[in-house]
N, C-alpha and C positions, 0 to 999 in steps of 0.2 A: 243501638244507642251508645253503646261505650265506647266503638269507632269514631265519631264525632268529636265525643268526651275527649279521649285519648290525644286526637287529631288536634284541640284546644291548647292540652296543657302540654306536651313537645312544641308547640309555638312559642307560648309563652313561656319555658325554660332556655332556649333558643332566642330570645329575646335581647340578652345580656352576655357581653364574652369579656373577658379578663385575659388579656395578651400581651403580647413583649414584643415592640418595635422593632423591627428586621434592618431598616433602610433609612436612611437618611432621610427627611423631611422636604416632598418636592414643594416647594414654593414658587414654582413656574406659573398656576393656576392660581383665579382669584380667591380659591379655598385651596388650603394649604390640606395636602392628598402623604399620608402614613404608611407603611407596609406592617401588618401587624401577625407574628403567628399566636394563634389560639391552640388550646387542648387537644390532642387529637390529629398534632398535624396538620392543624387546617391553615393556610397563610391567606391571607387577602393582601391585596393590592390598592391601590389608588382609594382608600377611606377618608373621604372627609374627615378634616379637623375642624372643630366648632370650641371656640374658646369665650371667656367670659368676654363682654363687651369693654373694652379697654384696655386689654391686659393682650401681650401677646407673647409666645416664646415659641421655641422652635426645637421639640426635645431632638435629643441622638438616639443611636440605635442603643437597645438595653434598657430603655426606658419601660416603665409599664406603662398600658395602655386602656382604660375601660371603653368597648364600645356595646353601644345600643344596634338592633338590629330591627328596622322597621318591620312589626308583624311578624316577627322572628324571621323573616326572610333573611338568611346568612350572604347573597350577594347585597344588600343593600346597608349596611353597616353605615355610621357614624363615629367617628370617636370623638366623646366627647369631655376624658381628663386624662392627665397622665402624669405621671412622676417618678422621679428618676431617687429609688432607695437606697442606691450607693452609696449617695455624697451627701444625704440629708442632713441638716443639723439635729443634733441630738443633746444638744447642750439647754432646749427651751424650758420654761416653767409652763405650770396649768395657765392658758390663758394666752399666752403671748404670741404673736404673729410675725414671721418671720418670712422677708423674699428675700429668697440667696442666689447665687448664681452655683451649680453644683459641681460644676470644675474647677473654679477658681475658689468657689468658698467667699465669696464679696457678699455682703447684708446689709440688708435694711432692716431692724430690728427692732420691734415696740415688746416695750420690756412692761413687765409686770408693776414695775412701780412710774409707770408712767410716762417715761426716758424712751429715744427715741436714737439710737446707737448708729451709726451709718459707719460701716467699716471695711472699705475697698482691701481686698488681699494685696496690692500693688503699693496701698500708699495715696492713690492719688485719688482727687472728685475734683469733677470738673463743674463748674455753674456759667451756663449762656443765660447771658442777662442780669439786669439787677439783684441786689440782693442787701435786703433791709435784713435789720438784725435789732431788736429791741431788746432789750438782758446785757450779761457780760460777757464778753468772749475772752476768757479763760487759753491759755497754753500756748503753742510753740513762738516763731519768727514772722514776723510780719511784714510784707516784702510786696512792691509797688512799684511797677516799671523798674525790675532790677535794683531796687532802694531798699534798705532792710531799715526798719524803725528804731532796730535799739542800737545800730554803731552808724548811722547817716551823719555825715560831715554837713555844717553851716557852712556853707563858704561866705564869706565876704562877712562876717560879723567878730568880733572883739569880745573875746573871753572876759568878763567881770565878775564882782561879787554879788550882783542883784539876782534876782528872781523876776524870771519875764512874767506878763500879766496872763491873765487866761483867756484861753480861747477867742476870739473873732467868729458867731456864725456867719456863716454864708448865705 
């Protein structure tokens, strides 16, 4: 009876492996396939990666990697998170949630008082498509088909001493 037992609970420890990404991320397949070594020397190849629905990324090698292994069968693996502890932010409060990019350091960051930080390492953010703004847009140059808001030239109008009227909507 204790060979069955036995037989049981080596499955289910065998269940769950905690590894370090080997290879680059094949995305040739419609499920994106990891190389991952586990404890022991053990490497697997071609693991499924299963990611949250809507989110997708593409770790490098050195990544950690958790996978599940159907019925503790070690060829049949899944990996199902990963995260790269190198380049983490480490700057967060209790509470706040943060998608970075872990080479560049680029964030999207909901801060603890509510504030919603977007801070490209480069400098830049790009927006396809419209974009409403309700509040005040506070800080830098303001710039429109190559036109900067605060040194643009009137052409064709006569410098006076009045004050033009306000706005015209559209």
């Amino acid at each position: 009876m204790t060979a069955p037992i036995l037989r049981v609970a080596r499955r289910v420890a065998m269940a769950i492996g905690i590894g370090r990404q080997t290879a680059d991320t094949d995305e040739s397949r419609t499920t994106a396939t990891v190389q991952v070594a586990l404890p022991g020397s053990e490497l697997r190849s071609d693991v499924p990666m299963v990611q949250l629905y809507g989110y997708a990324s593409r770790p490098v090698p050195g990544s950690d990697l958790i996978v599940l292994f159907q019925g503790g069968d070690r060829s049949r693996g899944v990996a199902i998170a990963s995260g790269d502890q190198r380049n983490r932010p480490n700057d967060l409060q209790p509470g706040e949630v943060c998608l970075f990019h872990p080479r560049t350091g680029s964030r999207i960051w909901m801060k603890d008082d509510g504030s919603i930080l977007i801070a490209p390492q480069n400098g830049k953010t790009a927006i396809v498509g419209d974009l409403d703004v309700s509040g005040i847009m506070t800080g830098g140059e303001v710039v429109a088909q190559d036109v900067k808001l605060s040194t643009h030239p009137h052409g064709g109008v006569q410098a006076g001493s009045a004050q033009s009227g306000a706005p015209i909507p559209q």
